[in-house]
Structure formats: structure tokens, C-alpha cells
PDB file as gemmi writes it, atoms N, CA and C in Angstrom:
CRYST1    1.000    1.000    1.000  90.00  90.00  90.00 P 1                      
ATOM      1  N   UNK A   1       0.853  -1.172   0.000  1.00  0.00           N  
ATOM      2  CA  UNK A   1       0.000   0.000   0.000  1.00  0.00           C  
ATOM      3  C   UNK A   1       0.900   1.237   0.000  1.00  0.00           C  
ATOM      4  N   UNK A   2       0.723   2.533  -0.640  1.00  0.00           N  
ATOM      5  CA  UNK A   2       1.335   3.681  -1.122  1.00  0.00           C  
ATOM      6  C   UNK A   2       1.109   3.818   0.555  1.00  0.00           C  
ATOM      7  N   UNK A   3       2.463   4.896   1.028  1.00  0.00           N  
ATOM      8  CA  UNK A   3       2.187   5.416   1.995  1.00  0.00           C  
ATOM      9  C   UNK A   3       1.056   6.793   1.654  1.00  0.00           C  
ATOM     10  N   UNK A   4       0.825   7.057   0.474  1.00  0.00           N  
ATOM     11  CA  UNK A   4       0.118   8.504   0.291  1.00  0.00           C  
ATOM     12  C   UNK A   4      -1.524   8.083   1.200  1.00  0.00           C  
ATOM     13  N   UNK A   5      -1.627   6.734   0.733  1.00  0.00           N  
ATOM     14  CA  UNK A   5      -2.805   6.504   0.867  1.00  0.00           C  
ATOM     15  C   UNK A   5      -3.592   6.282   2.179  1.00  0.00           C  
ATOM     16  N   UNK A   6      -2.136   6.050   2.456  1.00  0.00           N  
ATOM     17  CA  UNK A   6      -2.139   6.318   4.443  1.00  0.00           C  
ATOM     18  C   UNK A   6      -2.245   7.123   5.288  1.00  0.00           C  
ATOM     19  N   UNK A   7      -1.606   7.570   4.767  1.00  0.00           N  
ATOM     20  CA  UNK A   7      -1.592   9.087   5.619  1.00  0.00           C  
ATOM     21  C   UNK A   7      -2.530  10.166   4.881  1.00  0.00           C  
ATOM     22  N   UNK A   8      -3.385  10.233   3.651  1.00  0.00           N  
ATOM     23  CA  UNK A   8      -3.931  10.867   2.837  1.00  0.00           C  
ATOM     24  C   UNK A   8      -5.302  12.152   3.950  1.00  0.00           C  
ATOM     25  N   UNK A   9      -5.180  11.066   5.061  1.00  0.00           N  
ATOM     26  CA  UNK A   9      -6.400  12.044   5.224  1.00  0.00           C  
ATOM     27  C   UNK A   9      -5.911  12.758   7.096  1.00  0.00           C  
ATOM     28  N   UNK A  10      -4.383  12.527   7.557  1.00  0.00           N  
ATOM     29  CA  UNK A  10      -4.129  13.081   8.489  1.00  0.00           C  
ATOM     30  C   UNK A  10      -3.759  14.294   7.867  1.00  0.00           C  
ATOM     31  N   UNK A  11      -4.310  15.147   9.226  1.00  0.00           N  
ATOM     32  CA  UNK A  11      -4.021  16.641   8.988  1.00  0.00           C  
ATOM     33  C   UNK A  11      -3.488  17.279   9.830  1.00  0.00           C  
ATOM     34  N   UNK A  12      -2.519  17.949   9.892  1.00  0.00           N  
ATOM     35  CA  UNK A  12      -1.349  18.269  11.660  1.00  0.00           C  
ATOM     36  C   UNK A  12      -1.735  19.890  11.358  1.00  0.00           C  
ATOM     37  N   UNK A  13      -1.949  19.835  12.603  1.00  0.00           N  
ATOM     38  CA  UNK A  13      -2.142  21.592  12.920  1.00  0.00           C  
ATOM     39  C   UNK A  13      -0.909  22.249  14.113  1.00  0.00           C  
ATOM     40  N   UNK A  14      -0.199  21.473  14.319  1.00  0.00           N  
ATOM     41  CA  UNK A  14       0.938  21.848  15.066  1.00  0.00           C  
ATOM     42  C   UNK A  14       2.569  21.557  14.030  1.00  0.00           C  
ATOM     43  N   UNK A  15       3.404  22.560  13.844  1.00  0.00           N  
ATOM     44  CA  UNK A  15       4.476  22.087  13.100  1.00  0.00           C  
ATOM     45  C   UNK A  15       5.067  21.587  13.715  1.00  0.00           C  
ATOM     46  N   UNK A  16       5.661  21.121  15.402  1.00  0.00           N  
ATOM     47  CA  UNK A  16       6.469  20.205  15.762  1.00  0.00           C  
ATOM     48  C   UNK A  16       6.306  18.853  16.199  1.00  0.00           C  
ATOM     49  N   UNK A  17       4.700  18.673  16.078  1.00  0.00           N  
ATOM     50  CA  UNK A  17       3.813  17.369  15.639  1.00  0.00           C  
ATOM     51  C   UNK A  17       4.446  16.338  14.245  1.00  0.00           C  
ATOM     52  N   UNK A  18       4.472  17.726  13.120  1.00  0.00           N  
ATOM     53  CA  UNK A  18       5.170  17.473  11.846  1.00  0.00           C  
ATOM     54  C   UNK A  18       6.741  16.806  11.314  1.00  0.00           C  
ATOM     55  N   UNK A  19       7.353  18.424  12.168  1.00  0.00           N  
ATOM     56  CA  UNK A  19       8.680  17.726  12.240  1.00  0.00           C  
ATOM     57  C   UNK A  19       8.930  16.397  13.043  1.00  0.00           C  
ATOM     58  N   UNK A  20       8.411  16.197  14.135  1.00  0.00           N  
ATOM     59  CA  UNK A  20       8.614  14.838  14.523  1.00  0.00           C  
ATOM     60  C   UNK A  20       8.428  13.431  13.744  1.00  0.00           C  
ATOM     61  N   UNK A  21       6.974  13.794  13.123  1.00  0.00           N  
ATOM     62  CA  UNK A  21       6.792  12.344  12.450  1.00  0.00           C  
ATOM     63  C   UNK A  21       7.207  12.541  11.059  1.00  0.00           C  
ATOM     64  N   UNK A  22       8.398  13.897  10.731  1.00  0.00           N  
ATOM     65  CA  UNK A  22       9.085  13.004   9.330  1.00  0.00           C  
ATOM     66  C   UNK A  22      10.582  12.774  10.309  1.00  0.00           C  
ATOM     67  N   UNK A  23      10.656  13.682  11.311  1.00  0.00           N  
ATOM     68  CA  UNK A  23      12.110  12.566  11.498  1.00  0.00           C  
ATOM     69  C   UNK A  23      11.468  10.981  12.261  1.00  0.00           C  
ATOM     70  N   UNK A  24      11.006  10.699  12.331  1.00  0.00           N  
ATOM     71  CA  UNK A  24      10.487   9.204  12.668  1.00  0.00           C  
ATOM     72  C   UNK A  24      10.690   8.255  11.357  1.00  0.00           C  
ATOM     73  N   UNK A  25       9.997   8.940  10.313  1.00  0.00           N  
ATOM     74  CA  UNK A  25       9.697   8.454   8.998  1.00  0.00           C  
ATOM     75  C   UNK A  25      11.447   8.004   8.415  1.00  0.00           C  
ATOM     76  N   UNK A  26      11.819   9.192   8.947  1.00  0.00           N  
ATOM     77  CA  UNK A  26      13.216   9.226   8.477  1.00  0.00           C  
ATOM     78  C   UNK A  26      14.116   8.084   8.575  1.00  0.00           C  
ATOM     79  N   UNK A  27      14.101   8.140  10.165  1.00  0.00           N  
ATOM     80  CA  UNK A  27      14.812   7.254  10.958  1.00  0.00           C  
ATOM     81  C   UNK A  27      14.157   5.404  10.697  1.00  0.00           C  
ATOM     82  N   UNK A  28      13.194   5.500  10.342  1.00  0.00           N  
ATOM     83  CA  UNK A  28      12.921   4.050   9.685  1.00  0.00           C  
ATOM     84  C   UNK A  28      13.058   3.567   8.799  1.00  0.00           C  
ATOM     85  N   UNK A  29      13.541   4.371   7.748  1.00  0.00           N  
ATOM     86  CA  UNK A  29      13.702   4.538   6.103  1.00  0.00           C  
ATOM     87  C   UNK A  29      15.168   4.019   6.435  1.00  0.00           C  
ATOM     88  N   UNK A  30      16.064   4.686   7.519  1.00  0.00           N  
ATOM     89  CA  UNK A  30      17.548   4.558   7.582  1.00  0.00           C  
ATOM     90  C   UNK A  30      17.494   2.860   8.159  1.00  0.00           C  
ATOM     91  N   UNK A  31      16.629   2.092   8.503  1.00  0.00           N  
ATOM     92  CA  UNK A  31      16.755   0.672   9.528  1.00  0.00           C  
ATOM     93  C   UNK A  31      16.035  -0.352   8.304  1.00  0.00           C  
ATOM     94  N   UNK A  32      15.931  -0.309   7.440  1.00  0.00           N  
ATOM     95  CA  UNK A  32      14.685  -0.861   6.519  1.00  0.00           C  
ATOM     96  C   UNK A  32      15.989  -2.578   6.554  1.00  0.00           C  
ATOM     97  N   UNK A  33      15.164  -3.791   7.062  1.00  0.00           N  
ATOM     98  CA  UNK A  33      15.738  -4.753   7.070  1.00  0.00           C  
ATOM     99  C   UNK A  33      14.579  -5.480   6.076  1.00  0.00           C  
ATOM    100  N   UNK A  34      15.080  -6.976   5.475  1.00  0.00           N  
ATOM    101  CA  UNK A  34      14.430  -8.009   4.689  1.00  0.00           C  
ATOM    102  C   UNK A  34      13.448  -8.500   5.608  1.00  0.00           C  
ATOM    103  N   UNK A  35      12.250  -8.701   5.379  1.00  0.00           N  
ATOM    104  CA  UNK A  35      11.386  -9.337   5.907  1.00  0.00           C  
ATOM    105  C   UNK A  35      11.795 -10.845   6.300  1.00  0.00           C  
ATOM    106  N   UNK A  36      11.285 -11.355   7.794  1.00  0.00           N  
ATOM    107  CA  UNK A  36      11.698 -12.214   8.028  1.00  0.00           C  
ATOM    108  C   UNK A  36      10.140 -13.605   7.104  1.00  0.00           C  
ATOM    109  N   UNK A  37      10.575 -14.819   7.467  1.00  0.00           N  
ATOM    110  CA  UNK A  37       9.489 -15.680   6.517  1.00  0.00           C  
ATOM    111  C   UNK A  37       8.092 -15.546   7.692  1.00  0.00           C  
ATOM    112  N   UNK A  38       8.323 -15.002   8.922  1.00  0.00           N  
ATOM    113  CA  UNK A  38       7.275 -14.747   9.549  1.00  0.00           C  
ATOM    114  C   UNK A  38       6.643 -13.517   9.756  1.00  0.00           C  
ATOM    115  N   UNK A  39       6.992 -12.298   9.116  1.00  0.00           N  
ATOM    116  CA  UNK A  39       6.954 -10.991   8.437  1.00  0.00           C  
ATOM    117  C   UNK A  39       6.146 -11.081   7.194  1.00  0.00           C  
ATOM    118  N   UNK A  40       6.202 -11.757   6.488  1.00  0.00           N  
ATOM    119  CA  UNK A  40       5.653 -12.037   5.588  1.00  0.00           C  
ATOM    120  C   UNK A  40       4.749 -12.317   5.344  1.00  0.00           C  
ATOM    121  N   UNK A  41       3.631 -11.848   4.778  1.00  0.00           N  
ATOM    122  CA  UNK A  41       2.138 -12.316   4.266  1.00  0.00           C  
ATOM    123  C   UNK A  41       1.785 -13.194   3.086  1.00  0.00           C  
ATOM    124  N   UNK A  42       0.822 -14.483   3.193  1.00  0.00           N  
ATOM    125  CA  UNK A  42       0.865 -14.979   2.260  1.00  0.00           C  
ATOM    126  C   UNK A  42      -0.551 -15.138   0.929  1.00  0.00           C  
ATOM    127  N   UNK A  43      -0.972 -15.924   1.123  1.00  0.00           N  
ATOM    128  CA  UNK A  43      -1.936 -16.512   0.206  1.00  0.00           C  
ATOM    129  C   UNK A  43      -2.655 -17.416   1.110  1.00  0.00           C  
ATOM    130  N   UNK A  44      -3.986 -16.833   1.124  1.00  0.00           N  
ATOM    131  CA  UNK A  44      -4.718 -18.123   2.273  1.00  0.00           C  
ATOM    132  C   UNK A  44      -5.694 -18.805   0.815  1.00  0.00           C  
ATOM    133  N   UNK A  45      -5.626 -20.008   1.037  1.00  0.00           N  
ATOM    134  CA  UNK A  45      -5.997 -20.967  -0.377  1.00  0.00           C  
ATOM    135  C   UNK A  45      -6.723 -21.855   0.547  1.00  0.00           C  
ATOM    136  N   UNK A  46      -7.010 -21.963   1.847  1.00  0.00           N  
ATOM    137  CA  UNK A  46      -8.152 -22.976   2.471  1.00  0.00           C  
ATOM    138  C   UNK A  46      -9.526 -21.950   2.054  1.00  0.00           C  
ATOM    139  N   UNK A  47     -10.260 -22.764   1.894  1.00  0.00           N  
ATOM    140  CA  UNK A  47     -11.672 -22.464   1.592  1.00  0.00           C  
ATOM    141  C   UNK A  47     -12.251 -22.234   2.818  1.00  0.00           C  
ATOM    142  N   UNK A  48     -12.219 -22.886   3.463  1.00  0.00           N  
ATOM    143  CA  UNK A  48     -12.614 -23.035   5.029  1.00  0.00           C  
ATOM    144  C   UNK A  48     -12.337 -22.298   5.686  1.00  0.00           C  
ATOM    145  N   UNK A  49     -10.897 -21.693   5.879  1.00  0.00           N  
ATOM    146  CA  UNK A  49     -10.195 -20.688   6.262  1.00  0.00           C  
ATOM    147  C   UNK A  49     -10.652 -19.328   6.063  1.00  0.00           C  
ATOM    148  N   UNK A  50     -10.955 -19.481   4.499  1.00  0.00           N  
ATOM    149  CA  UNK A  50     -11.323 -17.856   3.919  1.00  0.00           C  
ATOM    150  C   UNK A  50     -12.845 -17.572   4.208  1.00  0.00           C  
ATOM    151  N   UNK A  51     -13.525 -19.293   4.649  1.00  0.00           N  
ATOM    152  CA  UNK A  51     -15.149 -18.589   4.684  1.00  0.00           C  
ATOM    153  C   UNK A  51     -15.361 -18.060   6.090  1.00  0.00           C  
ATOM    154  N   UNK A  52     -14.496 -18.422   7.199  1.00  0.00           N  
ATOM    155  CA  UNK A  52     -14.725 -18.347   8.592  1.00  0.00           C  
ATOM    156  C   UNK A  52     -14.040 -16.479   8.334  1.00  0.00           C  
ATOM    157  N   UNK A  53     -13.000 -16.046   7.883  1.00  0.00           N  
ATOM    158  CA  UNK A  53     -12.425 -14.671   7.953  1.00  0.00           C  
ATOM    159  C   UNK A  53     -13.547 -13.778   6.829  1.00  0.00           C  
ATOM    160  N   UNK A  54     -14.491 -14.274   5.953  1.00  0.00           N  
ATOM    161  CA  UNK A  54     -15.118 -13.349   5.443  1.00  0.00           C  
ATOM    162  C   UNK A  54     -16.327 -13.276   6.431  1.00  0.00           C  
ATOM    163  N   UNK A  55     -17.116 -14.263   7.036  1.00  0.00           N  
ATOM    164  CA  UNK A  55     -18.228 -14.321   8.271  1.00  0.00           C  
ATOM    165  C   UNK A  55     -17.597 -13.217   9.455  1.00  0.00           C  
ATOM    166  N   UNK A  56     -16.240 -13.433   9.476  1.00  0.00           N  
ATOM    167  CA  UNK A  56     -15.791 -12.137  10.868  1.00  0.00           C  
ATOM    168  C   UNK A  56     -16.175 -11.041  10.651  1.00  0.00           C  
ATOM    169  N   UNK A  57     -15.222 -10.919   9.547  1.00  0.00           N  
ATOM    170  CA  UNK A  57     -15.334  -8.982   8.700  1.00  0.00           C  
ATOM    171  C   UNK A  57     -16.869  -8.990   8.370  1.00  0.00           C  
ATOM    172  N   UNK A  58     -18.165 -10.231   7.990  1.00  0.00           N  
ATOM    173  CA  UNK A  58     -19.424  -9.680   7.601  1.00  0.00           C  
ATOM    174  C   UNK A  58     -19.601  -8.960   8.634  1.00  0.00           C  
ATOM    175  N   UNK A  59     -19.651  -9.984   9.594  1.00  0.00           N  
ATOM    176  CA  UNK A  59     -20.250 -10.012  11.024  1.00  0.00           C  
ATOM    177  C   UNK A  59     -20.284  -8.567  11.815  1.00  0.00           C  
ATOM    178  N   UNK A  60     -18.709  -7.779  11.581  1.00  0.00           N  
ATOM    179  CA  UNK A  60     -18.316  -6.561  12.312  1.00  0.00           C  
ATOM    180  C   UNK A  60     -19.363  -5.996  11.656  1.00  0.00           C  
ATOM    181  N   UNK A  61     -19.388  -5.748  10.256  1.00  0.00           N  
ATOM    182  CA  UNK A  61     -21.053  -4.773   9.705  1.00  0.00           C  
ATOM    183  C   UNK A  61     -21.868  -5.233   9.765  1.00  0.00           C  
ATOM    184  N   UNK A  62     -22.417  -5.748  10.697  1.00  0.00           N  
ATOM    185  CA  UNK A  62     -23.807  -6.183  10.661  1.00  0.00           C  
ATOM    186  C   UNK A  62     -24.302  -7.157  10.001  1.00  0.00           C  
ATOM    187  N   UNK A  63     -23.552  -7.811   9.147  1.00  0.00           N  
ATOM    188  CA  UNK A  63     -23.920  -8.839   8.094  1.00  0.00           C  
ATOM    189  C   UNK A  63     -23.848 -10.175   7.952  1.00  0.00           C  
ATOM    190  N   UNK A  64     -25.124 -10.462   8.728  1.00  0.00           N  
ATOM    191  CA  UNK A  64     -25.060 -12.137   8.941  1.00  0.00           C  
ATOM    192  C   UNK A  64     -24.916 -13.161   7.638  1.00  0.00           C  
ATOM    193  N   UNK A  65     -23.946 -14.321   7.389  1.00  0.00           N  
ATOM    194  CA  UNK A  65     -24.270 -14.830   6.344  1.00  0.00           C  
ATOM    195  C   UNK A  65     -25.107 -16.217   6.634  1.00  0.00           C  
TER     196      UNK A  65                                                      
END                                                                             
């Protein structure tokens, strides 16, 4: 995901609010390591799996299946 799309709708009304979270931004950009194999996101391919995680997320809106 674009970071634009993340941050797209924070809005800072203090400038040392600002400066802080780009030197944060900064300072993580400088540490950027390889994802470990448990860092990593995959492909869920159980059927079973994917029908119980789409019933959760219905469920939070109201949406019984």
C-alpha cells in the first residue's frame, strides 16, 4: 500500500507534531531490514479458512451470512 494513501487524510495543525513524524519516517527509512518468513504475508488458499475470515469482517457490519 502507497504510503500517500495512508496518511492521505491526516491533517497536523501543530508544526512540531510534523517535524517529529518526518524525522520518525526518516529514521525508519535509515533501519529498513528483509522481511523475516514470519513478516511475511501470504496466500490463504483454504476455503474453510477464507469462509470463517469473510463471516468475521461480515459479522463486524452487521452482516449475517
Amino acid at each position: 500500500m502507497a504510503t500517500s494513501s495512508i496518511i492521505e487524510n491526516i491533517r497536523v495543525n501543530n508544526p512540531m507534531v510534523l517535524e517529529e513524524y518526518v524525522d520518525a519516517m526518516e529514521e525508519r527509512a535509515k533501519n529498513v531490514h528483509p522481511r523475516t518468513e514470519n513478516e511475511r504475508s501470504g496466500v490463504v488458499t483454504d476455503r474453510e479458512r477464507m469462509k470463517k475470515f469473510m463471516a468475521k469482517v461480515l459479522a463486524k457490519k452487521g452482516i449475517s451470512v
